[in-house]
N, C-alpha and C positions, 0 to 999 in steps of 0.2 A: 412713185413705184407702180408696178404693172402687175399683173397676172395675166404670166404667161404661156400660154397652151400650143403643144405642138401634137401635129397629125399627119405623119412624114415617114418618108423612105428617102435616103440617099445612096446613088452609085455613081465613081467616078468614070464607070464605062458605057458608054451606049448598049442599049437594049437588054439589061441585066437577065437574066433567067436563073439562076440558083440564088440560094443565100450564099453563097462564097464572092457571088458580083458586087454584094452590095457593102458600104461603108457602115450605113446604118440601115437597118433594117427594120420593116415598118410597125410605125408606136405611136402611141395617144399615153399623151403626159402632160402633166400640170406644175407647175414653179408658183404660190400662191404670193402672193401680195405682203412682202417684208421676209417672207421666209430664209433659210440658211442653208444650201444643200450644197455637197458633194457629189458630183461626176466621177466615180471612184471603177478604177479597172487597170489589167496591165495593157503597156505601149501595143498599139492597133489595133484597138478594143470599140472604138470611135468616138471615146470621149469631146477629143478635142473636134472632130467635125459636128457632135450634136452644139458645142459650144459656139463655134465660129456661126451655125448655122440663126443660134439665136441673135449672135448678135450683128447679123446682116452682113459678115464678111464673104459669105459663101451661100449662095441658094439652091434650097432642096432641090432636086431630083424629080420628087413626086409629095403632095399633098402642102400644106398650109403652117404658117406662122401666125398665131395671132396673138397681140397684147389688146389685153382687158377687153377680148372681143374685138378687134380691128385687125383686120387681114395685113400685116405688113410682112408677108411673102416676100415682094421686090423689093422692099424698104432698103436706102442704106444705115450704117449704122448710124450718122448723125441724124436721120429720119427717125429714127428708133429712141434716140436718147440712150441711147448705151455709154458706158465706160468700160472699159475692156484693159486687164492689167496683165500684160504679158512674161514669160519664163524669166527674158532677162531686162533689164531695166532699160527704162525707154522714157530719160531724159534730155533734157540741154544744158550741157555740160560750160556753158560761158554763163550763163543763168543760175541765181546765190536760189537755196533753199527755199526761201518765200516766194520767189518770181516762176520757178519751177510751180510751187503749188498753185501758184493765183494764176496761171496761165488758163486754164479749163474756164476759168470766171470771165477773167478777162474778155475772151473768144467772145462771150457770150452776152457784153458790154454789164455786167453787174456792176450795181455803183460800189464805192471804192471802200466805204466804210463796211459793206456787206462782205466785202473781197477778205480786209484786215481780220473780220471776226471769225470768219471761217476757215482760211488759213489759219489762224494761232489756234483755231479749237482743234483740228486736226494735226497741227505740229505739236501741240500739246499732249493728244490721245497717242501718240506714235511716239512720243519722248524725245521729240527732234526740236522744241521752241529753244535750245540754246544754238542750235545750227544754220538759224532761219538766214543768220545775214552772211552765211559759207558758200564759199561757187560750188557748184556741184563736183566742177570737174578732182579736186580736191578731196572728195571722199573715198571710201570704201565702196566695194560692187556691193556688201550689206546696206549700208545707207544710200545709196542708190537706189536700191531697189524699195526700200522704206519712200523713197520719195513716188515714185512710179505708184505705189499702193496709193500712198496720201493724193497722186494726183485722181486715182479711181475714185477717190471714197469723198472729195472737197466737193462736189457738185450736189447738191442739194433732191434736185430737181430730175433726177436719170429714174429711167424704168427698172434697169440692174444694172449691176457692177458686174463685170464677169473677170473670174481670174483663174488662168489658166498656167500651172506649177507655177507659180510666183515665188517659192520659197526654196526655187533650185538652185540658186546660186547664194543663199542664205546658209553661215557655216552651224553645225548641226547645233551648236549650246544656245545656236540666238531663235532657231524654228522655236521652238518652244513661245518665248516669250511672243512672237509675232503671233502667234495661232490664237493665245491668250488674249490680246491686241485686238485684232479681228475680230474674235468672238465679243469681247468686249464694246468694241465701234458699232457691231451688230445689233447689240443691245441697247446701246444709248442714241442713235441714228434710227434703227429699224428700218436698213435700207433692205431692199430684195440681193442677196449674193449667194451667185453660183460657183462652187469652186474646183477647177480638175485638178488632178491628182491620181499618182497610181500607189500614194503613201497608204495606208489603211489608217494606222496615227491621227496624223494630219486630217484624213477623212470626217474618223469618227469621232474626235475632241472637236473639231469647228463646226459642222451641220447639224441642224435640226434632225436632217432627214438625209439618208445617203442613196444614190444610184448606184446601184451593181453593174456594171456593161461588162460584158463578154463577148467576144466576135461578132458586134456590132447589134447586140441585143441588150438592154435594158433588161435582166433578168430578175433583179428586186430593187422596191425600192421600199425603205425602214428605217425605224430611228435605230441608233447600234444596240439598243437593247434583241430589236424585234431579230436582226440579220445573225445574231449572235447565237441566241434562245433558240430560232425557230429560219433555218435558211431554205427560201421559197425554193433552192436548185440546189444541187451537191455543186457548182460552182462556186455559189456563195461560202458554203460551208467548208470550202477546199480554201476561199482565199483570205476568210475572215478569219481572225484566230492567229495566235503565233504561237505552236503551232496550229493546223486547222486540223478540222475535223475528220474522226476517225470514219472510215470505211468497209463496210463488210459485204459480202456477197447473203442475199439472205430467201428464200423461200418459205409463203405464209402455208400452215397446217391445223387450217381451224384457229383455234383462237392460243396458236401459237407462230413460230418461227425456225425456221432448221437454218441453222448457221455451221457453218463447215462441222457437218456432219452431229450437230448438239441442237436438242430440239430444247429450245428456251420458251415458258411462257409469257404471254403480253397480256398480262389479265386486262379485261376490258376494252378492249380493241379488234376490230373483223378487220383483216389487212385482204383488198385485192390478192385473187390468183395470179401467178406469173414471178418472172425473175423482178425479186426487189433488191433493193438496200439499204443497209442499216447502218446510219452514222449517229455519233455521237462523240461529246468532245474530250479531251485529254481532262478537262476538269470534272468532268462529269462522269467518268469512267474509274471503278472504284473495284479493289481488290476484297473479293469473298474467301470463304474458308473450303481448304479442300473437302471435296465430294458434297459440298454445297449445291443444292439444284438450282439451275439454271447461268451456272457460271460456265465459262468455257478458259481450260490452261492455257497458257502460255508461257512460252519460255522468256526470260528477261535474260536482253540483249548488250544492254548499256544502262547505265545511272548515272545522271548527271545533276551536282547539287548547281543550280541556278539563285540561292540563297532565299528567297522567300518560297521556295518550294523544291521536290524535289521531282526531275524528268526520268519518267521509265520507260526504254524504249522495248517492247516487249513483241515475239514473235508467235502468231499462230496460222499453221498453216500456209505459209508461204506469203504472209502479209505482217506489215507493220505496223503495231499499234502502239501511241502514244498513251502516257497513265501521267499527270502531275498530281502527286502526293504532297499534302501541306509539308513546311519541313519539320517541325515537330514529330512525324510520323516514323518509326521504323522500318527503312526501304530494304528491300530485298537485295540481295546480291547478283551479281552477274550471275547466270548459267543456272538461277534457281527456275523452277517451277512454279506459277503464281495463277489463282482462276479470277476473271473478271469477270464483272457483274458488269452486262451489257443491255439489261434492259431495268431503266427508269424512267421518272417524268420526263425526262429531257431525252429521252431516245427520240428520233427520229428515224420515220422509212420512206424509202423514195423508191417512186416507178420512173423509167423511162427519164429518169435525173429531176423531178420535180419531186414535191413533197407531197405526201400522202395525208390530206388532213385527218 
């Protein structure tokens, strides 16, 4: 395994000038040695070029690759020792399940008893040792692509595994158990694997640690507690969450807050002058009693029971704001009047879309 450090800009056009030129846009980042992360963002965000870029399919633009301290910049990816598990499966289809998996070994002249033991521990880990002696061509695109993983993950010896949507052509009741799989193989392997994805799911169940990318920025990177609790940009906070986080327009007044036109206290806190804002999450967002200070009305729009809670979509000011209430709780009706209590621990303010610590 490797630790792997990048310090890079990529653009696919000559002579970039704005950040709109560039794919990615320039970062110093670390992948540590066994670690488990997510590349997590929606489609042209540049997930997949920081990935290609690591693993020597594609080279930066501007600035440096290195594992464990060695510049492999030009490297290709068999220079690299990479494995690389792509969207749709990428075997040989005349070749039985075992011959699929010992081909990476093979390449690589492993002797033959090394070959038998490491295949079956990974058809074994994947729940594929009844398949082993099956032609490929005979399966499902699901087991297919179980094979394509097992062939990333049977080499011993790679600096990472890079897998890039692996689990798109996987039908939705089996993602689950794969994610489980992986995360599992992660633990008993302790190989370095990086995984793209624009799933959030997928994201935050398999990595240690997740990457946020946004038009071509790395905006956080967190375990999903931190991205969740505490989101370094209101992107994060927009794309974390189902739903994400609410938003309000807010200006500080001392060691308060004026929110559409309701001056809220934030006991203990000096906020920056200037236009801020104040998000906070559907969970975290809690119904007070009328003429309560520091709550602000709104009108409730919708209720919807989603069964382990209930969703209140509720309106103030020309903005939508999400409330899930446990469902034990007595919900409001449509068209009632309700005040929210927007400021607690878990409130956050942002200037300028970053977070105010």
């Amino acid at each position: 395994m490797a630790l792997i450090e990048l310090d890079l800009a990529h653009a696919y056009r000559a002579n970039p000038q704005r950040d709109e030129d560039y794919a990615l846009l320039p970062l110093k980042m670390a992948f540590r040695d066994g670690g488990a992360y997510a590349l997590l963002g929606p489609s042209g965000c540049g997930k997949t070029t920081m990935l290609n870029i690591m693993s020597g399919l594609l080279a930066p633009s501007q600035g440096t690759v290195k594992f464990d301290g060695r510049d492999v910049t030009r490297q290709t990816p068999q220079q690299r020792n990479i494995a690389q598990v792509f969207q749709f499966p990428v075997i040989y289809d005349t070749m039985t399940v075992a011959e699929n998996l010992a081909f990476p070994l093979k390449n690589r002249k492993v002797p033959a008893a090394e070959i038998r033991e490491r295949v079956g521990r990974i058809a074994e880990m994947l729940e594929m040792s009844h398949q082993l002696d099956m032609r490929a061509a005979g399966l499902s695109a699901d087991q297919k692509q179980k094979i394509s993983l097992g062939r990333g993950l049977v080499r011993p010896d790679v600096s990472a595994v890079l897998f890039d949507e692996p689990l798109t052509v996987i039908d939705p009741h089996l993602k689950w158990q794969l994610r489980r799989k992986l995360k599992q193989i992660h633990h008993e392997l302790k190989l370095t694997l990086i995984y793209v994805t624009h799933d959030q799911i997928e994201a935050l169940t398999f990595a240690d640690e997740v990457v946020v990318m946004s038009r071509g920025r790395a905006v956080q990177v967190g375990t999903a507690e931190a991205l969740f609790e505490r989101p370094e940009h209101t992107f994060v906070g927009h794309f974390i969450g189902s739903p994400g986080m609410n938003f309000l327009p807010a200006v500080a007044e001392g060691a308060a807050v004026r929110v559409l036109d309701r001056l809220l206290p934030v006991p203990g806190r000096r906020l920056p002058a200037g236009d801020l804002r104040l998000g906070i999450r559907p969970e975290y967002l809690d119904l007070g009693l009328d003429g309560e200070a520091g709550t602000l009305p709104a009108r409730v729009s919708r209720v919807q029971d989603i069964g382990t809670s209930t969703m209140l979509t509720c309106e103030a000011g020309g903005h939508a704001l999400k409330v899930r209430l446990a469902a034990e709780r007595q919900a409001p009706a449509v068209g009632d009047t309700v005040h929210l209590r927007l400021i607690d621990t878990h409130t956050c303010f942002y200037q300028d879309e970053r977070l105010i610590p």
